[in-house]
C-alpha positions in Angstrom: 83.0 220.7 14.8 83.1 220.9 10.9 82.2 224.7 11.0 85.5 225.4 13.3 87.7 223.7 11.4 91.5 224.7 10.3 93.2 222.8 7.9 97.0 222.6 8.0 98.3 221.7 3.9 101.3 219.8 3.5 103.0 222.7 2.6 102.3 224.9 5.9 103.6 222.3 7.5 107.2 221.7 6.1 107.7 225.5 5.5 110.8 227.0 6.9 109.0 229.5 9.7 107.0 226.5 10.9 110.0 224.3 11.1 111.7 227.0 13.4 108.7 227.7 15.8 109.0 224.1 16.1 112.3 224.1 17.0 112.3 226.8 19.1 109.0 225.0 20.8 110.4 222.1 21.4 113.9 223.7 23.2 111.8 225.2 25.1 110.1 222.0 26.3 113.5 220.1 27.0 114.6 222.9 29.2 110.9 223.0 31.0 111.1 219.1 31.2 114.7 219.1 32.9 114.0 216.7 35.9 116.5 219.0 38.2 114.6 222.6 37.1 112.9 223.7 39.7 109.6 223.9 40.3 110.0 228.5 40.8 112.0 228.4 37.6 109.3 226.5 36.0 106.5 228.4 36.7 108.8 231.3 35.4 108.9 229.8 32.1 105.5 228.4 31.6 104.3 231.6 29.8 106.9 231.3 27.0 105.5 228.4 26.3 101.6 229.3 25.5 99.6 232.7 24.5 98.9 233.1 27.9 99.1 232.3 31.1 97.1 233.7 34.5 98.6 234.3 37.5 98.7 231.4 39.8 98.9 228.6 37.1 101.8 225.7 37.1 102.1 222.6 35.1 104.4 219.5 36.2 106.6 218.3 34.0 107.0 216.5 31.8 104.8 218.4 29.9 103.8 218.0 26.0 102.7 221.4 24.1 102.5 221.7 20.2 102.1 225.0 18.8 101.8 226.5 22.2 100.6 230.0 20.1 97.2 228.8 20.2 96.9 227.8 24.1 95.3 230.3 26.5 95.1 229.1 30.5 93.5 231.2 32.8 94.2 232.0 36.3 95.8 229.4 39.2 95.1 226.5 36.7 96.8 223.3 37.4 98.1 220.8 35.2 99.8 217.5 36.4 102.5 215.7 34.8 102.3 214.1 31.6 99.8 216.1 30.3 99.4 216.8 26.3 98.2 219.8 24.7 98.0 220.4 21.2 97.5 223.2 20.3 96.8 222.8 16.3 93.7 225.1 16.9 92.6 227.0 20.0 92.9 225.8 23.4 91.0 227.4 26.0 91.2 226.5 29.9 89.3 228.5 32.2 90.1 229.9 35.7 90.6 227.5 38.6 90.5 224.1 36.6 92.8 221.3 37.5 94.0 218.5 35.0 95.2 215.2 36.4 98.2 213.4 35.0 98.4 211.9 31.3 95.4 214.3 30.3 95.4 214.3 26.5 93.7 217.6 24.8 94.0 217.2 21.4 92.4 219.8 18.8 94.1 218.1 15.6 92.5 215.3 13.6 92.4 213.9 9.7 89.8 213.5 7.4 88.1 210.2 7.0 87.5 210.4 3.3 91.2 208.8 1.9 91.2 211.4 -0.9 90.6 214.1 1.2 93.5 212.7 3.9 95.9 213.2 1.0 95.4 216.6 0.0 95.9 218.1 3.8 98.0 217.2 6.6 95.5 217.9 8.9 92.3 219.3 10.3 91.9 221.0 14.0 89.3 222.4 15.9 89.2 224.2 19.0 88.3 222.9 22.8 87.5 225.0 25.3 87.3 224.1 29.3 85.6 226.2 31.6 86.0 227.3 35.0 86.6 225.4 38.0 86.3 222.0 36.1 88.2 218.6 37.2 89.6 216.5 34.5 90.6 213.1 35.5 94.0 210.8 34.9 93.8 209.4 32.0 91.0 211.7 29.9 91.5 212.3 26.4 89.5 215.4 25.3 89.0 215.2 21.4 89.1 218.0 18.9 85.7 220.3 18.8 85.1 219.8 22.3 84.0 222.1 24.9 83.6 221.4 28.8 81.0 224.1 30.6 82.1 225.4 34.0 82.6 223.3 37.4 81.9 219.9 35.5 84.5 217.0 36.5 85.4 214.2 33.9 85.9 211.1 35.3 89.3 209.2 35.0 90.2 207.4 31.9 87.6 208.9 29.9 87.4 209.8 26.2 85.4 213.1 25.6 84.1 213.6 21.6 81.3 215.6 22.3 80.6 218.6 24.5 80.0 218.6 28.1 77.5 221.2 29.4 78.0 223.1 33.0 77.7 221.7 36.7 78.0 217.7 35.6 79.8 214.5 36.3 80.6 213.3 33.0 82.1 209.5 32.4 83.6 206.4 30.0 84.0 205.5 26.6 82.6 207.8 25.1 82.1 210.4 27.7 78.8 211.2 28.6 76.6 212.6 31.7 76.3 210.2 34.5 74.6 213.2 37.0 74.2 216.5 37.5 76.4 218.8 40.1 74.7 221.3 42.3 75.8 224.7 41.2 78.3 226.3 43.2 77.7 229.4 45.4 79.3 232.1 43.3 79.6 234.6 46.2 82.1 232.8 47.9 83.4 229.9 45.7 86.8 231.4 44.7 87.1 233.2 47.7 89.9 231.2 49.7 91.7 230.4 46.6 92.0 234.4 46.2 93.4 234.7 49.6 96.3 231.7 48.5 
């Protein structure tokens, strides 16, 4: 993780342009978290809210997103209510992955040295989720972190390190409980295209 990381001074932080993004940000959110929206109008609005966002994808609210600038989702991704993403560094969700409620993805952290935590506000590194992955309720994915393709994480899990392709993954900390038979490319996606 150290070789990815961003670190945010004091300074950045409390600068006029960030403090506007942030506002702007979080209006954003308390329109998209309006319990009487509906769900057409907020699918409409998810893409003001990140870098990108594929065709097909929704996320229930309420929804948490900091620094949405940095958060790309690919295509009919799903993300339940209560979700977190923070987008400090890169977030990366790949095609087809779903993310139960109160999943955490967090890219920001401090440094452990005291000194060092009072010279920047913070650290973040990127995590990236592949395609066709399951995240469970609960999971808190920690900065640095990448998840390979049509892996699940099992509920309530805390993730610190990566998770390779085609595994179930589980606990505190996360690791590999057994490996997933790889999909059959050639027709995997197929129905979800037709939807």
């Amino acid at each position: 993780m150290r070789e990815n990381l961003v670190t945010y001074g004091f300074d950045e932080i409390f600068d006029p342009e960030a403090r506007e993004h942030y506002e702007r940000e979080r209006a954003l959110l308390l329109r998209y978290n309006d319990p009487t929206m509906s769900w057409e109008a907020r699918s409409a609005m998810l893409p003001e809210l990140v870098a990108q966002c594929g065709e097909g994808t929704n996320a229930a609210a309420p929804l948490h997103i900091g620094r949405g600038g940095n958060i790309r989702l690919g295509k009919k991704v799903f993300i339940n209510a209560g979700s977190v993403l923070d987008g400090g560094a890169p977030v990366t969700i790949g095609d087809y992955t779903l993310i139960a409620p109160g999943v955490q993805i967090l890219t920001v952290t401090h440094p452990v040295d005291p000194t060092a935590r009072q010279r920047c506000a913070f650290q973040a590194a990127p995590v990236t989720i592949g395609q066709n992955v399951w995240i469970g309720a609960g999971v808190i994915i920690c900065a640095g972190v990448t998840i390979g393709d049509h892996s699940v994480v099992g509920a309530g899990s805390i993730v610190t390190r990566d998770i390779p392709s085609c595994v179930l993954a589980a606990g505190n900390p996360c690791r590999v409980i057994r490996q997933l038979d790889p999909p059959d490319m050639a027709t995997l996606y197929a129905e979800r295209e037709r939807q």
